[in-house]
C-alpha positions in Angstrom: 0.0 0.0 0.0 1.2 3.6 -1.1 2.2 6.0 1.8 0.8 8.4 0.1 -3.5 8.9 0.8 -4.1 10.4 -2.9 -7.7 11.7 -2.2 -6.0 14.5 -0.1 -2.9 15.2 -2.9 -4.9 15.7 -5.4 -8.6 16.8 -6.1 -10.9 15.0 -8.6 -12.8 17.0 -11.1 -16.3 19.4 -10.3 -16.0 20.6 -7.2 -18.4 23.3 -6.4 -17.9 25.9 -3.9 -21.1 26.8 -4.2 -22.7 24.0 -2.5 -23.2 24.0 1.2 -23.1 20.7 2.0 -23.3 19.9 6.2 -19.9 19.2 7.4 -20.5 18.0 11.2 -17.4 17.3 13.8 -15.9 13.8 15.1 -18.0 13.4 18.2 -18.9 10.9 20.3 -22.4 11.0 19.7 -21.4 9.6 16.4 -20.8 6.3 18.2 -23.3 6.9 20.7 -26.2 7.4 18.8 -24.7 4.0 16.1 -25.1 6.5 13.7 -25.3 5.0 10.1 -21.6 5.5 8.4 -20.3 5.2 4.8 -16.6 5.1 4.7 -15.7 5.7 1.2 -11.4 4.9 1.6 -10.1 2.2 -0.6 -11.1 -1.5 0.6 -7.7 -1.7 1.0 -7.8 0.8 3.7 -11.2 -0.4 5.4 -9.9 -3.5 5.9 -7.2 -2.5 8.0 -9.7 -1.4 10.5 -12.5 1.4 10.3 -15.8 1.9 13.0 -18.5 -0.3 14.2 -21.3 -0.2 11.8 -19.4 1.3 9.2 -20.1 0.2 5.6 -17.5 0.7 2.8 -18.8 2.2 -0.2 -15.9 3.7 -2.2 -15.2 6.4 -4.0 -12.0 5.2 -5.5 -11.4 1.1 -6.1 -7.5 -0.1 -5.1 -6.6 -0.4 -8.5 -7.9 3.3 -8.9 -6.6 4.5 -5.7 -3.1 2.9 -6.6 -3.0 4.2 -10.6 -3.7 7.7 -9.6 -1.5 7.8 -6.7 1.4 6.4 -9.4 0.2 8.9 -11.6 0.5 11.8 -9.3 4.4 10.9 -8.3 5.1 10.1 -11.7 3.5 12.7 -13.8 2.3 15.3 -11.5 -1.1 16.7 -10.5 -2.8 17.6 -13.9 -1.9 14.2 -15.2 -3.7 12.6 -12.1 -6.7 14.8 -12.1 -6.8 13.3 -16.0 -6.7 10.2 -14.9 -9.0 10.2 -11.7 -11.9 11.8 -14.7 -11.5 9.1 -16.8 -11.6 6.2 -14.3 -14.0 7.6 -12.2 -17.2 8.6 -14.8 -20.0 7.8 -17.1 -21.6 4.1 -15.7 -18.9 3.9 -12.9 -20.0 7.0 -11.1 -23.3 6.1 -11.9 -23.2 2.7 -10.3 -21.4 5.1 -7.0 -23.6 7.2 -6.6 -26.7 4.7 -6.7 -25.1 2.4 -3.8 -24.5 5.6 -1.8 -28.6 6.5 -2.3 -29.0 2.9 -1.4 -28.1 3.2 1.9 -28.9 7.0 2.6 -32.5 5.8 1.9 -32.5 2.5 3.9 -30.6 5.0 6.9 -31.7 8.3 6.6 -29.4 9.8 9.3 -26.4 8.8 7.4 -23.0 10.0 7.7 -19.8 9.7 5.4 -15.9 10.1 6.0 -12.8 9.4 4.1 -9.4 9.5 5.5 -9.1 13.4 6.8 -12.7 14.2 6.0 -11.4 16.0 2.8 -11.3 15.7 -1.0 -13.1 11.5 -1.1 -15.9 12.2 0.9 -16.8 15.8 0.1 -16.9 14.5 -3.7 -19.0 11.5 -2.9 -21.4 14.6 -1.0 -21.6 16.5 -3.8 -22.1 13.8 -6.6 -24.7 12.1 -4.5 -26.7 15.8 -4.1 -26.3 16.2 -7.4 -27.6 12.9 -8.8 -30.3 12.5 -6.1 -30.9 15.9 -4.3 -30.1 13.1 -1.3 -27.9 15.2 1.9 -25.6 13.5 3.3 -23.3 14.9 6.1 -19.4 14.8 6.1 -17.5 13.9 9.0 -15.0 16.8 9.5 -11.7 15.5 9.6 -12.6 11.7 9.0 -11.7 8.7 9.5 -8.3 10.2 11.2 -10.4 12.5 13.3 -12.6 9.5 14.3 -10.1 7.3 14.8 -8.2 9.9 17.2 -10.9 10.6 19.5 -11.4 6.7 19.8 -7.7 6.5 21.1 -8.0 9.1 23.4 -11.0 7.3 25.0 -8.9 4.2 25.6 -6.4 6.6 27.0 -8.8 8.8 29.3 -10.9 5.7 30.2 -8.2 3.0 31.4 -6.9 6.2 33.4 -10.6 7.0 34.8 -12.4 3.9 35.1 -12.9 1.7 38.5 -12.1 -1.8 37.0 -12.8 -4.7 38.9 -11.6 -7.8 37.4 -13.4 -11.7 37.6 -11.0 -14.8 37.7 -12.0 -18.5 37.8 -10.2 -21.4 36.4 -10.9 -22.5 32.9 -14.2 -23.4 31.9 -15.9 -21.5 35.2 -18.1 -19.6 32.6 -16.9 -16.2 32.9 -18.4 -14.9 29.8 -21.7 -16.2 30.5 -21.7 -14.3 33.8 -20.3 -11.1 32.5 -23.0 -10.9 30.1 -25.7 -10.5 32.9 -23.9 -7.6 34.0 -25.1 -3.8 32.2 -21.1 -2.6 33.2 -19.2 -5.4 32.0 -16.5 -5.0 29.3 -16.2 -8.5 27.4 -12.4 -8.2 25.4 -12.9 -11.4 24.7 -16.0 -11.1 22.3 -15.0 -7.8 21.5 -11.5 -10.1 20.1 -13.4 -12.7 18.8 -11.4 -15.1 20.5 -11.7 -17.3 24.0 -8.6 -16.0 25.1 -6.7 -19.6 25.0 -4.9 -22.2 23.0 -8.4 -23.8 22.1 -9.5 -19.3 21.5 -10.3 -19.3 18.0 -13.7 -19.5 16.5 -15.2 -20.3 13.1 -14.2 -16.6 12.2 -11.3 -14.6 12.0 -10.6 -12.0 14.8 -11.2 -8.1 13.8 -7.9 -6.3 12.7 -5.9 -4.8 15.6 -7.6 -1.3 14.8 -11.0 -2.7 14.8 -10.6 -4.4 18.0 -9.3 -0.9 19.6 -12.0 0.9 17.7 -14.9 -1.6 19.0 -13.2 -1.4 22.5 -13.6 2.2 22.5 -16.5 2.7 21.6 -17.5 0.2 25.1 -16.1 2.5 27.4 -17.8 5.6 25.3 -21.1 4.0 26.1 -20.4 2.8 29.4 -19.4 6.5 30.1 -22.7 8.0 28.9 -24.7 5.4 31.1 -22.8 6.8 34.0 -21.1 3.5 34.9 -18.0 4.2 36.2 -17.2 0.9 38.0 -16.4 -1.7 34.7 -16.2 -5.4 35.3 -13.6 -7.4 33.1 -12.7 -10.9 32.8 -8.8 -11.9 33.7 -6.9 -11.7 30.9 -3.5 -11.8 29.9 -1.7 -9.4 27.6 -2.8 -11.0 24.4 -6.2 -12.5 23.4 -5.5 -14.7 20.4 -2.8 -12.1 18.1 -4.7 -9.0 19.4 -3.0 -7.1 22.6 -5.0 -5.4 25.0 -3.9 -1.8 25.0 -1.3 -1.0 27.2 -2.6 1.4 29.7 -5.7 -0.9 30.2 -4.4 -4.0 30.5 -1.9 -2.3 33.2 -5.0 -0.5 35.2 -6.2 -4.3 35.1 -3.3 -5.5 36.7 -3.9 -3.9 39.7 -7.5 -4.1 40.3 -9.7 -5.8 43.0 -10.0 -9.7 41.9 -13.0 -11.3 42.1 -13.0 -15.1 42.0 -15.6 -17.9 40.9 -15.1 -20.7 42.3 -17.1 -23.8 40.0 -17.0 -27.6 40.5 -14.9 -29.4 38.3 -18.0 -31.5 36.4 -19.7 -28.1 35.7 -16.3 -26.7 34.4 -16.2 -30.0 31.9 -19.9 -29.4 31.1 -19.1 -25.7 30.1 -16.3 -26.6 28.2 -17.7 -29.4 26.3 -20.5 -26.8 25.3 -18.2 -24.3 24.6 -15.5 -25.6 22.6 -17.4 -28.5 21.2 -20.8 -28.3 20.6 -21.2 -24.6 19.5 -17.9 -24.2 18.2 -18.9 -26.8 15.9 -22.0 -25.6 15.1 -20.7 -22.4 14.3 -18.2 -23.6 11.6 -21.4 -26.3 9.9 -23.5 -22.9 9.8 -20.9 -21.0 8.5 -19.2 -24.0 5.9 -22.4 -26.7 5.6 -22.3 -29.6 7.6 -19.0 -31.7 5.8 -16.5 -28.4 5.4 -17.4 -27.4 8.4 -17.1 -30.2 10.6 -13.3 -30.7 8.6 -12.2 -27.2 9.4 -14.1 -27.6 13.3 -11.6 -30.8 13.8 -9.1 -29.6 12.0 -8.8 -26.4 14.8 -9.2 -28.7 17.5 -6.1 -30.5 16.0 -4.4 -26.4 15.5 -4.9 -25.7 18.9 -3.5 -29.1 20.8 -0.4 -28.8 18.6 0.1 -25.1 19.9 0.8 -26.8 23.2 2.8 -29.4 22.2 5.7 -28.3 24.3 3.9 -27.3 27.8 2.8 -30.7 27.5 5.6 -32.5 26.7 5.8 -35.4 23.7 4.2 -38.1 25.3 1.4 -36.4 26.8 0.2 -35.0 23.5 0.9 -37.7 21.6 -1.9 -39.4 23.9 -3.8 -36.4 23.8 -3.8 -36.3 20.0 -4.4 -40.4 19.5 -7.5 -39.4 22.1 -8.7 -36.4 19.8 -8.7 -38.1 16.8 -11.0 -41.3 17.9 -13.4 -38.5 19.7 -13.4 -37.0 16.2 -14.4 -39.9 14.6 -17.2 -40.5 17.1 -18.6 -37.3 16.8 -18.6 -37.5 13.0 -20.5 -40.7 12.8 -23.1 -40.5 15.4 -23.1 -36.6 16.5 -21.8 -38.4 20.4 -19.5 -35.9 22.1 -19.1 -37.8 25.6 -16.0 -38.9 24.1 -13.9 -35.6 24.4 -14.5 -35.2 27.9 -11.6 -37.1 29.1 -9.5 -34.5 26.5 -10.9 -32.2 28.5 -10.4 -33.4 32.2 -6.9 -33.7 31.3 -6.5 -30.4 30.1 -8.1 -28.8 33.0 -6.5 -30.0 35.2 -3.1 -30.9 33.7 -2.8 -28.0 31.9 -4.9 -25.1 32.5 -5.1 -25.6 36.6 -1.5 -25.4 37.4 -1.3 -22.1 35.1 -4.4 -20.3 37.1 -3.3 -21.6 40.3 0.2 -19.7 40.1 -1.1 -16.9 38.3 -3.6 -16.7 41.0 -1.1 -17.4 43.7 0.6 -13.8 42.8 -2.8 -12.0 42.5 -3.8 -12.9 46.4 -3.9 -9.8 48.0 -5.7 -8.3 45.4 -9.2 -10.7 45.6 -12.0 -8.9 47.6 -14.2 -11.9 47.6 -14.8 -15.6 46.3 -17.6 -17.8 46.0 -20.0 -19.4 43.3 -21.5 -17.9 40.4 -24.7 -17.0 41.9 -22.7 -15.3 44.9 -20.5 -13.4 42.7 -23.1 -12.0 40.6 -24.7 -10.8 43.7 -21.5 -9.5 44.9 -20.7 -7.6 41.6 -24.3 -6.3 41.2 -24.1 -4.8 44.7 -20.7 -3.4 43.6 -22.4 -1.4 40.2 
């Protein structure tokens, strides 16, 4: 990808001064209010990360983006302005402009942004007015202005927030309790990940900026509601290949521990839900029922391997002989009982010890223990 952002080096034909079009600032009502966003950057951009509920409809295509930037180093301005009229007119403008009055009419209070809020998105404005009469705002400063403000939430909010943090050993169900709770922060569906060897889902985590973005946003709406007091699960540094930002994850660190403490047969029953039954149904409904049970068992496979070493040769050899005949079992008749040994012995061969000493350091820091039903109580009282 070009350094260079050529909607802002050099302007595309017909511009009018005359219009005046709404240009309205990067706030956080924006995210507050899930207003309805067209991000008009490359696809090549968007997918390095843009804002929840944002919908890419471009003004330029990569190929486009990439020829007139070429063109503009190469052969100067004029020569890309000649360019940029010829790629971008007649049916493909046409075709532009109609998905951008597609989604203004399906969301009325519709936004759009390129990367500084400049020459992309106040050309998409004016072509679409002019086409359609439609109005469409232009976030002032865009996707740069957007993106900043988002940063310095993460910032202000790790620095301002009272975060208490839940701990339990694997399989406890930490998830499913945070999700009763209006101030809790999830990082782990916010990565898309489980937070573990055996994290991944049936789809890919968001990119780095996304997962900030999303994260962001959170704490923005968490603000708003007044909730100062944020519960989050116990995490490490990393959930899956996304960190959790720096000034958060320290914050976290150091905050009151709550643990829940759950028997070791509900903790095999959560997990055999968890990364068994639903992960596998997520991958048939994504992949139909034969690719997606392959690429299901073929994660399950990913994910012992990753831990090849903690568990030494022999034990994952075993492991991995045991895996493969659950597999099969689970292919032919749909019966799952057969991974539960797996994961007995990665509880509590595996997972345990790690909590245990991890929980060992955090000691003085845990305010109060007990099941799930007393913890929820306990972190209710404390909202």
């Amino acid at each position: 990808m070009n350094s260079h952002e050529p909607g802002t080096v050099f302007p595309l034909p017909r511009l009018r001064d005359d219009l005046d079009l709404p240009v309205i600032a990067a706030a956080r009502e924006l995210f507050l209010s899930q207003q309805p966003m067209i991000d008009t950057r490359a696809p090549v951009e968007f997918a390095q990360g843009s804002f929840p509920g944002a919908v890419n409809l471009p003004l330029l295509s990569d190929d486009e983006r990439e020829r007139i930037g070429t063109c503009y180093k190469q052969k100067g301005h004029d020569a890309a302005v000649r360019l940029g009229a010829r790629l971008v007119d007649g049916d493909s403008r046409r075709a532009r402009v109609a998905r951008w009055a597609a989604f203004m009419r399906e969301h009325p209070d519709g936004v759009l942004f390129c990367f500084r809020g400049g020459m992309r998105s106040r050309v998409a404005q004016q072509w679409l007015f002019e086409a359609t009469g439609i109005v469409c705002p232009r976030v002032d400063g865009g996707y740069k202005a957007l993106r900043r403000l988002l940063l310095d939430t993460i910032e202000q909010r790790a620095a301002g927030v009272n975060p208490i943090v839940l701990g339990g050993r694997t399989g406890s169900g930490k998830t499913v309790l945070l999700h009763k709770l209006a101030n809790a922060i999830d990082l782990e569906g916010l990565a898309n990940h489980r937070g573990s060897a055996f994290g991944p889902t049936a789809t890919p985590q968001p990119a780095p900026i996304d997962f900030e973005n999303r994260l962001a946003v959170d704490l923005l709406r968490q603000q708003a509601a007044g909730r100062d007091t944020l519960v989050f699960e116990d995490e490490g540094p990393n959930i899956g290949v996304l960190s959790v930002p720096r000034l958060l994850y320290q914050r976290l660190q150091q905050a009151p521990l709550v643990v829940m403490r759950v028997d070791d047969v509900e903790r095999e029953d959560n997990a055999l839900r968890d990364y068994i039954v639903d992960a596998r149904a997520a991958f048939v409904a994504l992949h139909g029922e034969t690719s997606g049970f392959d690429l299901f068992a073929n994660s399950l496979f990913v994910s012992l391997d990753k831990i090849h070493k903690r568990l030494g040769g022999e034990r994952h050899r075993k492991l991995r002989v045991a895996m493969a005949d659950a597999i099969a079992r689970h292919r032919a008749s749909g019966e799952t009982e057969a991974y539960r040994p797996i994961i007995r012995a990665l509880l509590h061969d595996y997972y345990d010890p790690m909590y245990d000493y991890q929980i060992g350091r955090k000691r003085s820091q845990v305010v109060f223990e007990g099941d799930a039903e007393a913890v929820l109580a306990f972190l209710v009282r404390g909202a």
